[in-house]
C-alpha positions in Angstrom: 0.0 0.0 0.0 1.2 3.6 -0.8 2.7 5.3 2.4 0.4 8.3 1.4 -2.3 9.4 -0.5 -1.7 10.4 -4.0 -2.9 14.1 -4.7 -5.8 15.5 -6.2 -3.8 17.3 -8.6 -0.2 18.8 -9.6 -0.5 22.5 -10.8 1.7 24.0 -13.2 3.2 27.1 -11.9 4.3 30.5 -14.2 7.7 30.4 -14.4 10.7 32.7 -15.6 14.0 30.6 -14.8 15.9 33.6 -16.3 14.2 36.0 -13.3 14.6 33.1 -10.9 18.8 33.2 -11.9 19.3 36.7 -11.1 20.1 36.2 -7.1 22.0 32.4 -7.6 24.3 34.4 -10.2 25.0 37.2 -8.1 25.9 34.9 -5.9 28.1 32.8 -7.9 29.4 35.8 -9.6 30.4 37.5 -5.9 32.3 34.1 -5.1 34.3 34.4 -8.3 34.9 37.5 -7.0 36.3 36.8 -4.1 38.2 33.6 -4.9 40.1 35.4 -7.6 40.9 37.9 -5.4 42.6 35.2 -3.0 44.4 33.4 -5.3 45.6 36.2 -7.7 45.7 39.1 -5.2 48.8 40.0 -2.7 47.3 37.0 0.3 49.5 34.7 0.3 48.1 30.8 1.7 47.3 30.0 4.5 46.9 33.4 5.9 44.0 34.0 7.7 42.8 36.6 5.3 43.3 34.4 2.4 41.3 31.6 4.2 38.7 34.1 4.6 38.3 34.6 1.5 38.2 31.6 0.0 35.5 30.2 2.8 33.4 33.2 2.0 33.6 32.3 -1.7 32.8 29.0 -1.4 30.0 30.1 1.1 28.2 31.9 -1.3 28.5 29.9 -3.6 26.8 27.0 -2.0 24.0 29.2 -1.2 23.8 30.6 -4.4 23.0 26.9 -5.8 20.8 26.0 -3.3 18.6 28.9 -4.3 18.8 28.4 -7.6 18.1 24.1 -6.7 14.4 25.3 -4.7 13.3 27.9 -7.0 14.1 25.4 -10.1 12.2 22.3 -8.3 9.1 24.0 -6.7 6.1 22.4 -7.9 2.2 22.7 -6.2 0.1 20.1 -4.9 -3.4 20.0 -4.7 -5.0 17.7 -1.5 -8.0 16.7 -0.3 -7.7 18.8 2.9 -4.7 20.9 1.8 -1.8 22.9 -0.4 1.6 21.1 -0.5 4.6 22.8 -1.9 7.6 20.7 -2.8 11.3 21.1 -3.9 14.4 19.5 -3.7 15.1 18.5 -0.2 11.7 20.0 1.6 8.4 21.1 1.3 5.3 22.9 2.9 2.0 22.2 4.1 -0.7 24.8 3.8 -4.0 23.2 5.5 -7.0 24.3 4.1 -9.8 26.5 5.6 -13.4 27.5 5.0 -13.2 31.1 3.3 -13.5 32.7 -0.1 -11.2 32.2 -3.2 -10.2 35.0 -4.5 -8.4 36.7 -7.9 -6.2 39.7 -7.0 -4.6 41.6 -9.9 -1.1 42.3 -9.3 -0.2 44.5 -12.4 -1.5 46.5 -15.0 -4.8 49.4 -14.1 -6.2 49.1 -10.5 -3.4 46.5 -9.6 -2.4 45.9 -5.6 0.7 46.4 -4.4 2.7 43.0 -3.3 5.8 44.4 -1.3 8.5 41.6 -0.5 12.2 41.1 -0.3 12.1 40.1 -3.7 9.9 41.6 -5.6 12.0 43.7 -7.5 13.0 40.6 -9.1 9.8 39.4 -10.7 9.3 36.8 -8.7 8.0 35.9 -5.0 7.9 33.0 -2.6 7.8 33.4 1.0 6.1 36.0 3.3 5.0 39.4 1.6 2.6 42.4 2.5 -1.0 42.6 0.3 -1.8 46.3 -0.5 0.1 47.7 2.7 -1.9 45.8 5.3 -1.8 42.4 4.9 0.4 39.7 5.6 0.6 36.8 2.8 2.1 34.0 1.6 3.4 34.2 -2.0 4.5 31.4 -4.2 5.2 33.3 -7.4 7.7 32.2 -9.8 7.3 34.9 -12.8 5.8 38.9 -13.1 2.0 37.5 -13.5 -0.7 39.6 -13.9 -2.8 38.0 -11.3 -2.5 35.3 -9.2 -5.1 33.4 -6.8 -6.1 34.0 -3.2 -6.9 30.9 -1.1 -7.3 30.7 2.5 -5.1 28.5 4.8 -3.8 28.1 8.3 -0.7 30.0 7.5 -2.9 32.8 5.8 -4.0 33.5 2.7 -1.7 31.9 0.1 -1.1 33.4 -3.3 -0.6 31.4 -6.1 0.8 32.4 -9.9 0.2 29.3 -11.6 0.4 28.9 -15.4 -3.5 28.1 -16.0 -5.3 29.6 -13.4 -8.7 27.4 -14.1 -6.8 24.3 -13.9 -6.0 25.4 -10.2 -9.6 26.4 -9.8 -10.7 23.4 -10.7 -8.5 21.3 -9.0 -9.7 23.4 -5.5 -13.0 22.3 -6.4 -12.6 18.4 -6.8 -10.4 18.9 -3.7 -13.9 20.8 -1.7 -16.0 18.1 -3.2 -14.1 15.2 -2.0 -13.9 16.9 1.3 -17.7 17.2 1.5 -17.9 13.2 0.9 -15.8 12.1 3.2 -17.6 14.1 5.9 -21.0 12.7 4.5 -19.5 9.2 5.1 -18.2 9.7 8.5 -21.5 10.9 9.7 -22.6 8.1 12.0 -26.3 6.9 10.2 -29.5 7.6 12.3 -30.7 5.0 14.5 -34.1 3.5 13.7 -36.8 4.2 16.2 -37.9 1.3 18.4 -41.7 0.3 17.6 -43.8 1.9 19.8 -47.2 -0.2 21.2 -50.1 0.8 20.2 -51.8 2.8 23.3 -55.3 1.9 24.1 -57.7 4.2 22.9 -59.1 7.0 25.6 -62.4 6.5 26.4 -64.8 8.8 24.2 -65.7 12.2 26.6 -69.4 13.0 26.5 -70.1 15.2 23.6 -72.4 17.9 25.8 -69.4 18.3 28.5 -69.0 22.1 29.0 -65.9 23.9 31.0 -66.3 25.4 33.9 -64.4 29.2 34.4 -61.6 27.5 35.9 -60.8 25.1 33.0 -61.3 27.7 30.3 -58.6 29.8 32.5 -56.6 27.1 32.8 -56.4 26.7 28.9 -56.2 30.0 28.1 -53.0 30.1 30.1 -51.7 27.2 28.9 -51.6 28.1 25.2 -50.5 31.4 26.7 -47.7 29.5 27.5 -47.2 27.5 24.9 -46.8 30.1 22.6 -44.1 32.5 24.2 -42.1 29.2 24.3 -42.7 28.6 20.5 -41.6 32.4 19.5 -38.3 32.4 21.8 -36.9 28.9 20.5 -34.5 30.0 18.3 -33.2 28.4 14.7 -30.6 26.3 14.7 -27.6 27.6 12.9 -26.4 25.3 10.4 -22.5 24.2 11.7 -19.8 23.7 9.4 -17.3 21.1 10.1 -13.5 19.8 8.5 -11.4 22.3 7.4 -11.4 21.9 3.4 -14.0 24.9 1.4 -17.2 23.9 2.8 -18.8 24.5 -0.6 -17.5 24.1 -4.5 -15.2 27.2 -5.6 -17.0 29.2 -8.1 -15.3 29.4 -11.7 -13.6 31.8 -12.5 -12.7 33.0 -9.1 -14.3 36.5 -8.0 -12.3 39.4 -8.3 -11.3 40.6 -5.2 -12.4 44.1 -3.8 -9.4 46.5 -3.4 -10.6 48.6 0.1 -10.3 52.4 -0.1 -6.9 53.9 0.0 -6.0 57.2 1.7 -5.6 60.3 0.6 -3.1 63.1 1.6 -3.8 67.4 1.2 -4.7 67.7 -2.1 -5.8 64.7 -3.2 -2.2 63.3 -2.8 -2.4 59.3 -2.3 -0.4 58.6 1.0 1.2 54.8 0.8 2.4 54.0 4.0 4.8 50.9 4.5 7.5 49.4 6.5 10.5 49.8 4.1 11.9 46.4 3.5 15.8 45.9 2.4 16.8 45.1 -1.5 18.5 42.1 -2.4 21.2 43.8 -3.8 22.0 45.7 -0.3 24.5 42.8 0.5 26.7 43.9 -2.0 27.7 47.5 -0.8 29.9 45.8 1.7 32.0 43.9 -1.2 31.7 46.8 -3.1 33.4 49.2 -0.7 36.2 47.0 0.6 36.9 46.0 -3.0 36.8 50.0 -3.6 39.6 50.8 -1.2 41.6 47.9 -1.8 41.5 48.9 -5.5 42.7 52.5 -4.7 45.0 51.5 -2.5 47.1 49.1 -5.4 46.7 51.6 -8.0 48.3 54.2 -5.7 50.6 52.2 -4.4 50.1 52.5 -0.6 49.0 48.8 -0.4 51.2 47.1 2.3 53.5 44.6 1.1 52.3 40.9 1.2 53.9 39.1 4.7 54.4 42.2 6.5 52.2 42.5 10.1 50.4 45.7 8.4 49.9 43.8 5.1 48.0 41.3 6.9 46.1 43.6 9.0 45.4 45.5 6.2 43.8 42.4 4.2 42.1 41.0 7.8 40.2 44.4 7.9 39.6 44.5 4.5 38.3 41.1 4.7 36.4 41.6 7.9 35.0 45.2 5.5 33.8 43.5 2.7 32.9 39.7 2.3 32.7 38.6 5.8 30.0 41.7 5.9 28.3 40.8 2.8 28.0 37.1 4.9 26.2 38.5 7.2 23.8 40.8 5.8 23.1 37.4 3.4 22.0 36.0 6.8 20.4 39.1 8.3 18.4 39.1 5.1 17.3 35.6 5.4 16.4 35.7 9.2 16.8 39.0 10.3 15.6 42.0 7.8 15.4 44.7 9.9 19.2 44.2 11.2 20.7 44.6 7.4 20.9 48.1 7.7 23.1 48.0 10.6 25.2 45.3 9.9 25.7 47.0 5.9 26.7 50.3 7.8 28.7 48.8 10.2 31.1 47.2 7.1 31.2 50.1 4.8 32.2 52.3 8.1 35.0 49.8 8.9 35.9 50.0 5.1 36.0 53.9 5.7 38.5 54.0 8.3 40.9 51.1 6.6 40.9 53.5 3.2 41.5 56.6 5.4 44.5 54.7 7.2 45.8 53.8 3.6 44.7 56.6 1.4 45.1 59.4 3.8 48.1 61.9 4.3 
């Protein structure tokens, strides 16, 4: 028997592998960088410096082709109860809830703003903010002009897939087969046990007539009877599982855009938390490379094996790629810390140039 249940579907996603290269050759093209400038600069092996160097290069490098590994192998899977996302060496569960499926129109006239770490790129997967406000998840592999909406346990997921009725479609199967395996586990009504027959009452007299008392007694009664029957309230259908409790409509509705704000003179105000670029990790490499550039052409570089020559490259080092490290990792985990940690390596590669360059 299969360990587990096959899917309901496998959806093509839109895809632009020459978007999806950009960051992985950066990357690659960074650890070139810096392994050239080991082996063919004034570091001489095994310095620290020159070990430096070469662990940063090979660093990013290995991150560059894992990158480029998950963005290459991410596929979609459609379940009965869920979204799974695969890729080389992991996936993602997105359980489904009951909620609306949405289309939101991501460029072109009336489009919503989808701010993320890589959206510059084209291209989106992982956390990103819906029109300012909201907090989504985005699996979008290529500039699309739309992509879907569905609701999950992690949030709303967005999806850019290449046919976006296929997707539809497969979300439907996935809420009907939801619906039938809740109908089946419904436990079947009992049969009521025959009841005996009662003997018939004995027939009243057809001239009896109530007294005052009786007729008051009835009257309050129905009284009674009725207030009860007005304050019973209806009972509230209750929705159980967590798949779409009904079929997703085709095509999916549009999805309302709320009212944005407006400044003096009807200014549009777009308010946001500023989120660091991609290519912020490279100021670092650029800077130290800067000075260490000036410095050769000048000719106040420190001779190679000399205590200041290997200061010099240990700074340099500690300036530029060890820095550009870093803010790779501050990126990843930490987005609000790139700032300072990109600061803190072009002001170190400020002081080494102004101890090299200066009078």
């Amino acid at each position: 028997m299969p360990s587990r249940i096959p899917p309901i579907a496998r959806i093509r996603l839109a895809r632009s592998p020459l978007r999806l290269l950009i960051v992985p050759l950066i990357l690659l093209a960074a650890s070139a960088g810096l392994i050239a400038t080991a082996v063919l600069g004034p570091l001489v092996a095994p310095q620290p410096s020159w070990i430096a160097l070469v662990a940063g290069g090979a660093l990013l490098a290995v991150i560059g082709l894992l990158i480029a590994l998950r963005l290459l192998t991410l596929r979609l899977e459609v379940e009965e109860a869920a979204v799974r996302t695969r890729w080389f060496g992991g996936e993602r569960l997105y359980p489904l809830v009951p909620g609306p499926v949405t289309r939101v129109r991501l460029r072109g006239p009336n489009a919503s703003s989808l701010r993320s770490r890589t959206g510059w790129l084209g291209w989106t997967v992982g956390r990103a903010t819906l029109r300012g406000e909201e907090q989504v998840q985005v699996l979008r592999l290529a500039s699309t002009p739309s992509a879907i909406l569905v609701p999950t346990e992690r949030g709303r997921l967005a999806i850019a897939a290449a046919s976006e009725s296929e997707l539809i479609e497969a979300l439907s199967r996935a809420a009907r087969a939801r619906q039938r395996l809740e109908e089946l586990a419904r436990p079947e009504p009992l049969e009521p046990a025959p009841v005996e027959a009662a003997p018939a009452p004995e027939p009243e007299p057809a001239t009896h007539v109530l007294t005052g008392i009786e007729r008051a007694m009835l009257a309050e009664r129905q009284a009674l009877d009725g207030a009860q029957a007005d304050a019973a309230p209806e009972a509230a259908p209750t929705e159980s599982g967590i798949s779409m409790p009904q079929p997703i409509p085709t095509p999916a509705a549009p999805e309302a855009r709320p009212a944005r704000g407006w400044g003096r003179g009807g200014a549009r105000v777009l308010l946001g938390r500023p989120r660091p670029s991609a290519a912020f990790v490279l100021l670092p490499l650029l800077g130290a490379g800067g000075v260490w550039l000036a410095a050769g052409v000048t000719g106040r570089l420190p001779e190679a094996g000399t205590d200041l020559g290997r200061l010099t490259s240990l700074g340099l080092v500690l300036a530029g790629p060890a820095t550009s490290v870093g803010a790779i990792m501050a990126l990843a985990w930490w987005p609000r810390l790139v700032g300072v940690v990109v600061t803190s390596g072009l002001a170190a590669a400020v002081f080494v140039g102004r101890s090299l360059l200066g009078p």
